[in-house]
VEXLO-201503 format. One line per 8 residues: for each residue x, y, z negated of C-alpha. Coordinates in Angstrom, 3 decimals. Layout:
BEGIN
X,Y,Z; ... $
# end
This chain:
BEGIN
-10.918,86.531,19.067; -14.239,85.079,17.949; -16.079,82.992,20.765; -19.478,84.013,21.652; -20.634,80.357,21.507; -18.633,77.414,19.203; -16.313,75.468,21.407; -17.447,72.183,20.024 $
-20.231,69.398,21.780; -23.454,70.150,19.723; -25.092,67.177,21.208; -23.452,63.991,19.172; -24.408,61.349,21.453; -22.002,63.638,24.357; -19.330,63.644,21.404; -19.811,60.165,20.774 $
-19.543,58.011,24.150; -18.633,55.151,22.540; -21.469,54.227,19.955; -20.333,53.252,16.039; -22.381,50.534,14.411; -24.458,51.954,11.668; -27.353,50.005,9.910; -30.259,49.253,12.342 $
-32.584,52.195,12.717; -29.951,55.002,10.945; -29.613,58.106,13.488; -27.322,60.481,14.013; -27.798,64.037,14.948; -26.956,67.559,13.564; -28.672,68.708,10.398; -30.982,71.720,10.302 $
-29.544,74.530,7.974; -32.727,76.587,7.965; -34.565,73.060,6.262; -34.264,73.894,2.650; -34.741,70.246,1.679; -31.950,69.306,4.228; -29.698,72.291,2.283; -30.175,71.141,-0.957 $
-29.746,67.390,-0.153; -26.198,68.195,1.319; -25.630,70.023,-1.615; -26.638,67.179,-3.697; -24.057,64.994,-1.643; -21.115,67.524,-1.456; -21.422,67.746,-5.583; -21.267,63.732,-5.749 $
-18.391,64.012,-3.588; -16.718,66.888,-5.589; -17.720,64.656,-8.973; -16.370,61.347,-7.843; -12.682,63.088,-6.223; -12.038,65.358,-9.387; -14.339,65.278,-11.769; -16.635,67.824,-11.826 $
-19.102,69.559,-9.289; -19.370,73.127,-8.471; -21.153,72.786,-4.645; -23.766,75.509,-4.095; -26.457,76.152,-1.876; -24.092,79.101,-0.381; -21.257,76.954,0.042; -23.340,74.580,2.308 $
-24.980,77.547,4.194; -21.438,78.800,5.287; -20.861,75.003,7.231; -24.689,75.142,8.049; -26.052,78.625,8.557; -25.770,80.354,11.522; -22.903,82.189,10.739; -20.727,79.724,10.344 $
-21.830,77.942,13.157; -19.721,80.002,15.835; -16.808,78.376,14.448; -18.404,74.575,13.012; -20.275,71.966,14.087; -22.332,69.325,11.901; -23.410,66.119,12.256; -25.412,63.381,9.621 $
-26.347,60.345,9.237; -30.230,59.482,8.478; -30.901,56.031,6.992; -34.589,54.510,8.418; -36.095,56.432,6.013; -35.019,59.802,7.383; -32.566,60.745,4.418; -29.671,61.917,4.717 $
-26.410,59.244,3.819; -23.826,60.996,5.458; -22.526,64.242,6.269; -18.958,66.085,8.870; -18.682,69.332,9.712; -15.776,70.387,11.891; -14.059,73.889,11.669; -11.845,75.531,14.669 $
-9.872,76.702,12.083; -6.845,78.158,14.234; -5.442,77.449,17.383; -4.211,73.889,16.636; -5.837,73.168,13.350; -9.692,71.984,13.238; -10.185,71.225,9.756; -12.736,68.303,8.993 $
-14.947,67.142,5.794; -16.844,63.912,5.769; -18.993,63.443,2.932; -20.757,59.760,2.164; -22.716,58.944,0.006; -21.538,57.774,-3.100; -24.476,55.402,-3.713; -24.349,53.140,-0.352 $
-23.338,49.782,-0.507; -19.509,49.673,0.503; -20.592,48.064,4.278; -22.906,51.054,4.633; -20.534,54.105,3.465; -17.346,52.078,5.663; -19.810,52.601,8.799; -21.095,56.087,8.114 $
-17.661,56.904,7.644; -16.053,55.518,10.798; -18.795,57.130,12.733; -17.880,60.986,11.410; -14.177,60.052,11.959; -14.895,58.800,15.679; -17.396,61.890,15.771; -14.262,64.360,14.093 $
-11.616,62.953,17.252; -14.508,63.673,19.812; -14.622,67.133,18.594; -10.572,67.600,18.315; -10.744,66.576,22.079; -13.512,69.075,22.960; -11.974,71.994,21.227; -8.244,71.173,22.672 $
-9.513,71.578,25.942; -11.305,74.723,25.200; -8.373,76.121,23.675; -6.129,74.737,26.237; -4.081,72.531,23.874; -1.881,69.698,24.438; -2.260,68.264,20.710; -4.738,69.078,18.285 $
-4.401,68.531,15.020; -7.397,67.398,12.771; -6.421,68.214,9.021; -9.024,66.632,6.069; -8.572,67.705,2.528; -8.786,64.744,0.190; -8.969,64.468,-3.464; -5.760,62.437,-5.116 $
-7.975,60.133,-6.697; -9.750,59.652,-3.539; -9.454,56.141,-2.666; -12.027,55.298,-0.695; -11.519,58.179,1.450; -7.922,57.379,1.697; -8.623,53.929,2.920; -11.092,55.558,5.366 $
-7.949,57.727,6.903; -5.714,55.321,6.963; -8.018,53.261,9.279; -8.855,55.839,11.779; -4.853,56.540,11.658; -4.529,59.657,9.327; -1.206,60.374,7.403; -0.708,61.731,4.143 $
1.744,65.035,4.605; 1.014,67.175,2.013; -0.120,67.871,-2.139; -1.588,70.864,-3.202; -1.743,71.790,-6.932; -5.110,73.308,-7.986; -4.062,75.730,-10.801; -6.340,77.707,-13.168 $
-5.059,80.008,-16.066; -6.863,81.420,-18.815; -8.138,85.583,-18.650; -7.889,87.521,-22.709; -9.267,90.743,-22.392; -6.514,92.380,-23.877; -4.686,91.297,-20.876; -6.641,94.450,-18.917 $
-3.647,96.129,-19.935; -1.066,94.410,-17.979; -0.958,97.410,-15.896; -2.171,100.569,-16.042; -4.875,100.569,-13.628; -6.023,97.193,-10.878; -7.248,100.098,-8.456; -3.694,101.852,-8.087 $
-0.445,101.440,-9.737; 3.152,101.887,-9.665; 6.610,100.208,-10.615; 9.918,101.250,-9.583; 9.556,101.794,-5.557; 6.344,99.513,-5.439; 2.683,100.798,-5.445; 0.227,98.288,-5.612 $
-3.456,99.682,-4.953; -6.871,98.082,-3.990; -7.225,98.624,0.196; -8.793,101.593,0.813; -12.754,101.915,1.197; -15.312,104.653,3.101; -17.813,106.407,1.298; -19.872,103.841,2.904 $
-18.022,100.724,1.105; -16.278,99.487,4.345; -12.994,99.029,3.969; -10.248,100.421,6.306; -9.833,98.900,9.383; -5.654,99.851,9.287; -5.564,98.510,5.887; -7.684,95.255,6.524 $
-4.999,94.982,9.198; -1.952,95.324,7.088; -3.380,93.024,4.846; -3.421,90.364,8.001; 0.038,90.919,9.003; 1.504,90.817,5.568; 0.066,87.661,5.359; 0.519,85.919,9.129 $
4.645,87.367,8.522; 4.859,85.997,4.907; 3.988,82.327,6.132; 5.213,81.540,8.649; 7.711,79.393,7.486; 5.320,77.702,5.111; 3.722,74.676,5.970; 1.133,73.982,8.651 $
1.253,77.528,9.653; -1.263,78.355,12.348; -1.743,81.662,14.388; -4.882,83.028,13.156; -5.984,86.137,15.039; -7.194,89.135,12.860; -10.955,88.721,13.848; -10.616,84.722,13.147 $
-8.868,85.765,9.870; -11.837,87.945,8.711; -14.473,86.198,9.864; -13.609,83.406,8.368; -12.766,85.211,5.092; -16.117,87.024,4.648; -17.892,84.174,5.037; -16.848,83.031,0.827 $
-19.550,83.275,-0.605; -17.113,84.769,-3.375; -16.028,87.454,-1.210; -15.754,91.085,-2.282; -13.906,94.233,-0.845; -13.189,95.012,-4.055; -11.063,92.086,-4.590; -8.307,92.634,-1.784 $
-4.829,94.353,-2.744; -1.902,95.800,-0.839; 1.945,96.168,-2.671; 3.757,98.852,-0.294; 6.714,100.566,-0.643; 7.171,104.701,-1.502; 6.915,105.482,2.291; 3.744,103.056,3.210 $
5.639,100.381,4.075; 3.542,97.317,3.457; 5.175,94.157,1.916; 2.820,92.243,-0.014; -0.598,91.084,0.131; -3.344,89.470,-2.443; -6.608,88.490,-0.966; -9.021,87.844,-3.912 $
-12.732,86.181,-4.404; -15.260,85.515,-7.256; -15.427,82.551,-9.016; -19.042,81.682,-10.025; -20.714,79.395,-12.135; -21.018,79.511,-16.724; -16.965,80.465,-16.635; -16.715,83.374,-14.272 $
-13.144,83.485,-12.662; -11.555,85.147,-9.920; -9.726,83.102,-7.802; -6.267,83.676,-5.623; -7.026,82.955,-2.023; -4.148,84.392,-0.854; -1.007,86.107,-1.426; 2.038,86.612,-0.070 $
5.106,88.903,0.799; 7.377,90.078,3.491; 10.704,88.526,3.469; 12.014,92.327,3.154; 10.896,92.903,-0.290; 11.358,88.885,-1.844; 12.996,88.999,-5.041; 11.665,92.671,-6.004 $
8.478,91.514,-8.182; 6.188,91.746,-5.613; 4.222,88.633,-6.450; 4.243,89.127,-10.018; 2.763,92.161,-10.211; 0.104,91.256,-7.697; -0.723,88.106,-9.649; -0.702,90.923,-13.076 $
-3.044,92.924,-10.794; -5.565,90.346,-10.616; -5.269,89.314,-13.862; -5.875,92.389,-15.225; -8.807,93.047,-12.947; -10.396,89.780,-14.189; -9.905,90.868,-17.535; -11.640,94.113,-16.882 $
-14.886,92.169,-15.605; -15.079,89.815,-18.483; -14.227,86.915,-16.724; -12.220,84.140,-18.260; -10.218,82.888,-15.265; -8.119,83.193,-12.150; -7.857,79.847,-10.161; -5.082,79.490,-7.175 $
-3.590,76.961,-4.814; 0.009,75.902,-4.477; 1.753,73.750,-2.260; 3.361,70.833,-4.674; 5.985,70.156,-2.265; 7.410,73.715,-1.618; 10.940,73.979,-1.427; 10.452,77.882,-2.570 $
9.362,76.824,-6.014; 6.790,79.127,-6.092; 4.761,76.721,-8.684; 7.650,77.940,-11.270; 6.211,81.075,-10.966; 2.841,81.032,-11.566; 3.603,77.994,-14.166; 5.739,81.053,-16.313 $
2.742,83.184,-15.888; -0.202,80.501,-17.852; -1.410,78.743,-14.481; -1.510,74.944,-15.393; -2.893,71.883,-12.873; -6.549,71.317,-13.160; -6.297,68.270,-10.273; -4.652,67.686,-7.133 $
-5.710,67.386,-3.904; -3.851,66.222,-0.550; -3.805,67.235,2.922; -4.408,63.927,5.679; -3.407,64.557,9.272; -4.081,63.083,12.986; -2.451,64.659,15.929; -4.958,63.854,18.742 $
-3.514,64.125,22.189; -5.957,66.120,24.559; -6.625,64.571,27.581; -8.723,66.845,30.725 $
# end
């Protein structure tokens, strides 16, 4: 169920009752998403972020919006840090992710003196475990969990975590894999096709372009059944689960698939988005299948049914996500189907104890 208002403390001197030492005259306070200056100026300091971890930048103006815009705000909250000047040095925005899991990003900037970017960043951390409290108590947690996504080659921002007592738990493989056009013909149609007892087929659609509600639901169960057993698993309600996924600014309708069996039965699942930018991708947000039908090709032919689909729209890519330290060895998989490691990224946790 999606709250009416965000559980988080919009007001960061309430978060923060204990003050962090920043330079004299810097400010803190939340940043104003309908500014296009401010928009573009945390763009420019999520792509030096994004350059510095990995390499490359690929931040846009939409990808800011959903942490910023109104939207997103039911389920964020921002904060940033203003040198005297009035520009912006720093940047967190908090998700209530799942019951248990608020995911957090800090962004500094990648230009301060190292005294400067250590305080900014203490501050967002201090700010972040404010915000786990406040949302544990609105949820009615014992422990939540704060989860930041890091780059491997991080190091600042690992020596950040380890201060504020973060823990490394996790890798995650960033895979891309190249799109021929011949491979359209992997099978015989992306929309709707069969193999043996499997049909895989895009989830059905109005006349209008919505999609079905029973489908959009399979889709959700498929998915909460086929991980729970994976790592980190949180309980994501349906309405938290498509909120959150129609707010990618990749998202498309046309990009979600169901595998079922000859009676309806659904058993696997591939949520798809668009990858932007001067190589056009598609990208694997999720899939996964019921423990009922493991071992039957399920995967594989969803992964062929994006492929193929990719190849159909000219694009020249399909990125994904994998969990490096899987004991399913699902990397071997997509590793005998052309996906290769682009970089690596890790996940950092703090369990914050909620206190009333």
């Amino acid at each position: 169920m999606i709250p009416d208002e965000n559980r988080f403390e919009s007001t960061p001197d309430h978060a923060l009752q204990e003050g962090v030492d920043l330079p004299h005259a810097w400010r803190v306070e939340p940043p104003d998403g309908s500014d296009e200056r401010e928009v573009l100026r945390l763009r420019e300091l999520l792509r030096g972020h994004q350059a510095d971890g990995r390499g490359w930048p690929t931040a846009s103006i939409e990808d800011v919006l959903v942490e910023v815009g109104a939207p997103g705000l039911r389920m964020r909250e921002n904060v940033v840090v203003r040198d005297r000047a009035g520009t912006i040095r720093a940047w967190g925005s908090v998700h209530d992710r799942a019951a248990g899991r608020m995911l957090f990003q800090p962004v500094v900037d990648r230009d301060l003196a190292d005294a400067d970017a250590d305080a900014c960043a203490a501050m967002l951390l201090a700010w972040a475990e404010a915000q786990a409290q406040v949302v544990g108590v609105a949820r009615g947690l014992e422990v939540q969990q704060i989860d930041v996504e890091a780059y491997a080659e991080d190091q600042r921002q690992h020596k950040w975590l380890e201060n504020a007592g973060f823990h490394r738990v996790r890798r995650w493989w960033q895979m891309s894999r190249p799109v021929a056009p011949a491979e359209v013909e992997l099978v015989p149609s992306p929309a709707l096709w069969e193999r043996d007892d499997i049909r895989f087929r895009l989830v059905r659609r109005t006349g209008a372009g919505v999609p079905d509600v029973e489908d959009l639901r399979a889709v959700h169960d498929v998915l909460e059944e086929a991980f729970t057993d994976h790592f980190n698993s949180k309980a994501e309600t349906f309405d938290e689960f498509l909120f959150r996924l129609r707010e990618d600014p990749g998202h498309r309708w046309d990009h979600w698939w169901l595998a079922e069996l000859e009676d309806g039965t659904p058993v696997g699942a591939l949520v798809g988005s668009e990858l932007p930018g001067e190589t056009p991708g598609s990208y694997v947000a999720y899939i996964g299948v019921r423990s009922l039908a493991r071992g039957r090709g399920v995967a594989k032919g969803l992964l062929h049914t994006i492929v193929a689909d990719a190849a159909m729209r000219g694009r020249v890519r399909v990125g994904l996500e994998v969990d490096a330290d899987s004991p399913t060895g699902a990397e071997g998989l997509y590793t005998s189907l052309g996906w290769v490691t682009k970089y690596v990224t890790e996940s950092w946790h703090k369990d914050v104890p909620v206190t009333r």
